[in-house]
Structure formats: C-alpha cells, structure tokens
N, C-alpha and C positions, 0 to 999 in steps of 0.2 A: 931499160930495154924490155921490152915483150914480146915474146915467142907466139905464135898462133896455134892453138889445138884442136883439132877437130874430132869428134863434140867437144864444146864448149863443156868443163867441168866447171859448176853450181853448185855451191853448198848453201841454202838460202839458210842456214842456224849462222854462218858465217857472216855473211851478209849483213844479219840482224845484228848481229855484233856490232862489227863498223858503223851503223846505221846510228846505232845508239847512241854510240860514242859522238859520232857528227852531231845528231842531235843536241845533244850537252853543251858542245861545243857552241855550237850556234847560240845555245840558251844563255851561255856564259858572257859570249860578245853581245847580244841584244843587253842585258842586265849591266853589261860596263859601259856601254856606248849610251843606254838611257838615266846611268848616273844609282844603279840599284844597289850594284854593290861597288867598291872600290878597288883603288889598282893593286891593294896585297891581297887583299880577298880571290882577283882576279888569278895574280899569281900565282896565288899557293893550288888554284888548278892547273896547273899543268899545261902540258901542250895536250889538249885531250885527243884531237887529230892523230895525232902521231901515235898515242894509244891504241887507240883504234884501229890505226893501219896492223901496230904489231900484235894485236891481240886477233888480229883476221888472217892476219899472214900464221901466227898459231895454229886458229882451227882450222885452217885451211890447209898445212903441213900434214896435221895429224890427220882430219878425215877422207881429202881426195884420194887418197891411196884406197880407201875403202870403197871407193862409186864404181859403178860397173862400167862406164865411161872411161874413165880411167885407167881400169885394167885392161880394158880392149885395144887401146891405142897398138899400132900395129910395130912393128920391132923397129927400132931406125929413129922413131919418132920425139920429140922435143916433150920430155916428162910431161904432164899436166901442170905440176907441183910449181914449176918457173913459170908460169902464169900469174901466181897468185900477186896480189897487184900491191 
C-alpha cells in the first residue's frame, strides 16, 4: 500500500543505494544466465533486491524526517516516512 505525499519526498543518496544494489543484482543474473558464474556462487549472493529495498527503506527512515518537505507537510497528513517504497 502507498500513501500519496505532497511534495513528493526524495532523497537521491537513497536512491543510489537501491540503485546499486539493482545494479548487482542484474550483474549477478546476466553472469548466471550466461554460464560466468554458477548456481552456489549465485547463491551465496543473496536476494540483493531485497537488500536493496531494506537498505533504502533505512536511509530513507533516517533522512526524510530531516527534508524541509517533510516537515512542512500540513497537520492531518499521511507522514512522508509511509511512502518509502
């Protein structure tokens, strides 16, 4: 479920977190699907996605509380923080 916030709170250091981690991720299945590395090798990475997600949902806890966006959101209104994806 997702709430809507208006402004949209952005933390692009967040972002690049997830980002990265996807990236990896991607690296990982190109490198199993073209035979680079094998399937324990695969394994013993992880679910890097799911990393990713919880390592964003992190910084994302921690810093939105700090954006000016954030604090401005008007009384009544659906935290920013329940956004984080």
């Amino acid at each position: 479920m997702h709430f809507k916030v208006d402004p949209t709170v952005e933390i692009p250091a967040c972002i690049d977190i997830r980002t990265g981690y996807d990236k990896r991720a991607e690296h990982a299945d190109d490198d199993f699907r073209f035979g680079k590395i094998g399937r324990k090798a695969y394994d013993r990475l992880g679910d890097l996605r799911q990393e990713g997600a919880d390592a964003y949902k992190r910084c994302f806890t921690e810093r939105a509380p700090k954006q000016p966006s954030f604090r401005s959101n008007p009384a009544g209104t659906i935290p920013a923080v329940c956004r984080a994806q």
